[in-house]
N, C-alpha and C positions, 0 to 999 in steps of 0.2 A: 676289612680295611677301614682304617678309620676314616669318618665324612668333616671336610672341612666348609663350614660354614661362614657365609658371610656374617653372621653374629658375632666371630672374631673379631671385626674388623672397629676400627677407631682415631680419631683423630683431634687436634688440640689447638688451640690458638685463636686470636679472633674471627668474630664474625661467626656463620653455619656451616654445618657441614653436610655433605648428603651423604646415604646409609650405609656406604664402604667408608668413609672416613674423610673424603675429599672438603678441600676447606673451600667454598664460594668466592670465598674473596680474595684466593690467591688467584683461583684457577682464571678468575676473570683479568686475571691480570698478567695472563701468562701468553707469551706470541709461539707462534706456528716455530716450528724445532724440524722445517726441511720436508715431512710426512706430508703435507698438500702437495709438494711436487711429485712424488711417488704417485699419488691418486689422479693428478691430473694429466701426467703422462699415461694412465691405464685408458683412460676415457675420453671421448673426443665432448667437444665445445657443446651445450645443447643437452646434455643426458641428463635424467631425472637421478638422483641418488639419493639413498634413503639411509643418515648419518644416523648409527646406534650410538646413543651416550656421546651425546654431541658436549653436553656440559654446559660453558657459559659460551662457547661458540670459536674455542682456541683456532680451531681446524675450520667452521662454519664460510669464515669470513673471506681465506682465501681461496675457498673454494668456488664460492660466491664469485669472485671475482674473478675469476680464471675458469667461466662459461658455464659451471653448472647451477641446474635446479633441485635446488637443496631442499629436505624436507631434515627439520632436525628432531631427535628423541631423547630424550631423558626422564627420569625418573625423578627429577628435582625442579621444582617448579621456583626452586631460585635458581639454581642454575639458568634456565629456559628463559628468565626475564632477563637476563645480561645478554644475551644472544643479540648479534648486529653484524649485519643490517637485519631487517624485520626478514623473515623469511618464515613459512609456515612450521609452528612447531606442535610435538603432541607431548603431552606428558602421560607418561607409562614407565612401567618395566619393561624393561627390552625383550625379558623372558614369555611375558605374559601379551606380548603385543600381537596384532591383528588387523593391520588395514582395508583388509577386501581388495586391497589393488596391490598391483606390482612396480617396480622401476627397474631400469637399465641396468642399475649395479646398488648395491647395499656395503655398505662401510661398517666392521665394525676394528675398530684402530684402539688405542691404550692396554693393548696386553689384553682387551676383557676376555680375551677365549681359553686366558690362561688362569683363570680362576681355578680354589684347589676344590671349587667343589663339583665333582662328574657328570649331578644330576643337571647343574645349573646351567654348565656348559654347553648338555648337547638341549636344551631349550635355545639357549640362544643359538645355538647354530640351526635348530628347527624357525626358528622366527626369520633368518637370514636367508634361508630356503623360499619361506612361504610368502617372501616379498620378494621374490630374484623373479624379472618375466623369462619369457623365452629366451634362449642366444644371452640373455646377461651374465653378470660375474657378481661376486662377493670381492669383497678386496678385507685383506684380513692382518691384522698386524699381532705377531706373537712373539714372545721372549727369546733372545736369541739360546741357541743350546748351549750348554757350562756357563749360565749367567750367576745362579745359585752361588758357583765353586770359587767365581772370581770375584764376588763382593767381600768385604771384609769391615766389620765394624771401624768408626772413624775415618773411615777412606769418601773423600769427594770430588765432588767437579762443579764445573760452572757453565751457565749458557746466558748470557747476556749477566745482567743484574742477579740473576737468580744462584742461590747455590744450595746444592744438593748435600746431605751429610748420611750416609750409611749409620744409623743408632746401635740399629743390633738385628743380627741375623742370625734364625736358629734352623738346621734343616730338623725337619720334621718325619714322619714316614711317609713312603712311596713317591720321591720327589717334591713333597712340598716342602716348603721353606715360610717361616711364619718372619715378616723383617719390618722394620721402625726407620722411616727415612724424615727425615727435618728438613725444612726447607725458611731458607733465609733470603729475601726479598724487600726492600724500602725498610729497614727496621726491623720487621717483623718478623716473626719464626711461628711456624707451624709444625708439626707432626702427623705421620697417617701410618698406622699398624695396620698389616692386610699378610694374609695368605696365597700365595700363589704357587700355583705346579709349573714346576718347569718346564712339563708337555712336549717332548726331544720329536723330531722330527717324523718319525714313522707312526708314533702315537697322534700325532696331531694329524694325520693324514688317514689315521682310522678313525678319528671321531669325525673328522667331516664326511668322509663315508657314510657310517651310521647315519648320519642327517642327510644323508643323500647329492654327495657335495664331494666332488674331487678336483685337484688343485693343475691347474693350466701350467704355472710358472709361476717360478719363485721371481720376484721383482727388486731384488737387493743382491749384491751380492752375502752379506750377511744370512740372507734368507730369513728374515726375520718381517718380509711381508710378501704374502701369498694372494694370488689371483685364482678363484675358483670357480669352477661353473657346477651347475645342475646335471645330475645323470639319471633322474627320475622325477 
């Protein structure tokens, strides 16, 4: 089978990008898209939670604000400086991470589990394990199933100020799809080329197995974010 690596991955326009392609200076300027409230109906007022690929803190802020104790993570140490309000941050890979401590619940939310690459995937879900304490949950956010089938080059949408443009979409083997999305914001236009497996529900419910991770309830009706707990 062929391995898809984030080496694919690329992106274009002002300002930096961190190493899937993401632009800094969009993402800092991007508001919460409804997914804080998913998380904060999972979790009561008080719980520690431990944000994978927090970014520049899209998601951070209302979570912050809606009772929890955020520990945020990313791999970009520009990203991590945009983050607000101050809240404890590390910079790492999420694959490679290791705190010695646990939290109440672990987040990892923007599709990351739907990365096309196998090996990469069950690390992170090994890293989302070895920070879950007892009794906690993962809350996991993954592509909904026939996403691949119904995009179509040129096709967009809009959330606030921002718009979204389909570039080009190629399926690839074994469910990957390699796709170029533009995005258009104050002027500006950016691009981010990235790989992702579409990961259809059963499959996604054997790789958190393998990581020792089985899913409680689906919390969308779309099912497209999952509540897991530990079974070893």
């Amino acid at each position: 089978m062929t391995s898809f690596t984030r080496d694919g991955h690329s992106g274009t326009g002002p300002g930096d990008f961190t190493p899937d392609g993401c632009s800094v200076e969009l993402y800092s300027q991007l508001s919460g898209n409804g997914e804080t409230d998913i998380v904060l109906a999972a979790l009561p007022p008080g719980a520690t939670l431990l944000e994978l690929g927090s970014g520049a803190g899209r998601m951070t802020r209302p979570l912050v604000a809606g009772g929890l104790r955020v520990t945020a993570v990313d791999e970009s140490e520009e990203m991590l400086a945009r983050v607000r309000p101050a809240v404890p941050t590390v910079h790492a890979a999420i694959e490679d991470l290791d705190l010695a401590r646990q939290f109440d619940a672990v987040l990892l939310a923007s599709f990351l589990v739907n990365t096309a690459d196998d090996a990469h995937r069950a690390r992170l879900l090994r890293t989302c394990g070895r920070h879950t304490a007892p009794g906690g949950h993962v809350l996991l956010q993954r592509q909904r199933d026939g996403l691949h089938d119904s995009l179509r080059a040129g096709s967009s949408w809009s959330r606030g100020e921002l718009t979204v443009t389909v570039v080009s979409i190629e399926p690839l083997d074994g469910g990957v799809a390699r796709t170029c999305l533009a995005y258009e914001l104050g002027g500006r236009r950016w691009t981010q080329t990235f790989h992702s497996h579409e990961l259809p529900e059963p499959r996604f419910e054997e790789d958190l197995a393998e990581a020792g991770l089985a899913v409680d309830a689906y919390l969308t009706d779309d099912r497209t974010w999952a509540q897991a707990r530990l079974v070893r």
